[in-house]
SEKOL-748095 format. One record per residue (C-alpha): residue number from 1; residue in three letters; x, y, z. Coordinates in steps of 0.001 Angstrom, whole numbers, plus 524288, in hexadecimal, padded with zeros to 5 digits. Example, Ala and Ser with C-alpha at 12.3 -4.5 7.8 and 13.67 -1.06 7.14 Angstrom:
residues 2
{1 'ALA' {8300C 7EE6C 81E78}}
{2 'SER' {83566 7FBDC 81BE4}}
This chain:
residues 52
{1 'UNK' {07B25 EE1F8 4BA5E}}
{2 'UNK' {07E7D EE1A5 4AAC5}}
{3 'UNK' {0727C EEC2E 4A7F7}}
{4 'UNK' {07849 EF5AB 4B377}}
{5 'UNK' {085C9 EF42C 4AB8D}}
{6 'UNK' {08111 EF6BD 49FAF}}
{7 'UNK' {075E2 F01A0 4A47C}}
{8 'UNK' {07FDB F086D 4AB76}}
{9 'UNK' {089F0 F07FB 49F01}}
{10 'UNK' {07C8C F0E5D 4959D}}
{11 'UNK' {0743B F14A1 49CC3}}
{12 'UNK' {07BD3 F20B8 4A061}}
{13 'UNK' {080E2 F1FED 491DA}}
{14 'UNK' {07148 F2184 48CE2}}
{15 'UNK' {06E82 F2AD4 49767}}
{16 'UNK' {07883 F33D5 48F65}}
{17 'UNK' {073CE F32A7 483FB}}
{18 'UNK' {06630 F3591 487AB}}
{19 'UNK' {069F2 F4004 48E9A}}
{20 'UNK' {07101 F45D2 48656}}
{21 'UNK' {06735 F4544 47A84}}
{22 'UNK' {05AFD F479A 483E9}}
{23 'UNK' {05D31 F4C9A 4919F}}
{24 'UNK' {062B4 F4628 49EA0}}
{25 'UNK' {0535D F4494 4A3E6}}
{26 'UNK' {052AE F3ADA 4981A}}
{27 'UNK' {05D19 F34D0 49BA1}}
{28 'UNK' {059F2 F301F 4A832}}
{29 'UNK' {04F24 F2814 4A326}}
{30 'UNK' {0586B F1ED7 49E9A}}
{31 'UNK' {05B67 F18C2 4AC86}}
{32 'UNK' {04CEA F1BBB 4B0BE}}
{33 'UNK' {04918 F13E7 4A57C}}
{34 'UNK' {0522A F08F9 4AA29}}
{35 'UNK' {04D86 F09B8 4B968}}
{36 'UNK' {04019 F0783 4B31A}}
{37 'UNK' {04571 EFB2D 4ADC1}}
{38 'UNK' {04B63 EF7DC 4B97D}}
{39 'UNK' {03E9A EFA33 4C075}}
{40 'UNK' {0379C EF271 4B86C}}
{41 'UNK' {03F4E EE520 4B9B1}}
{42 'UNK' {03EBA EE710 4C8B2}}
{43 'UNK' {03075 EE9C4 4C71F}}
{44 'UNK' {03034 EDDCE 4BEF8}}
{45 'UNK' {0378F ED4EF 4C794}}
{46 'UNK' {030A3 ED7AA 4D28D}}
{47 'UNK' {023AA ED497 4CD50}}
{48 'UNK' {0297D EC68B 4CA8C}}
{49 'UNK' {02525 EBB94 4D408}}
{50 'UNK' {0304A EB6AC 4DCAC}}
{51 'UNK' {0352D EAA24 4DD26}}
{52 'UNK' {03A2D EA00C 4E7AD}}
């Protein structure tokens, strides 16, 4: 809940500044970089053996 906060507070802050020193298109692999992430912990947690 804390890393949505906080993503949501600098994320559209970095996409600007990207954008405006490179192009929007570089911009938007900011969140795809963080979906990857994302991705990967799911990926990761599934993997894991359940218990009970």
């Amino acid at each position: 809940m804390i890393m949505a906060i906080v993503g949501g507070a600098l994320l559209p802050y970095l996409m600007g500044l990207v954008a405006d020193h490179t192009s929007t298109a570089m911009a938007y692999l900011l969140p795809m970089g963080c979906f990857l992430v994302v991705a990967a912990y799911a990926r990761g947690a599934l993997k894991k053996p359940q218990r009970g």
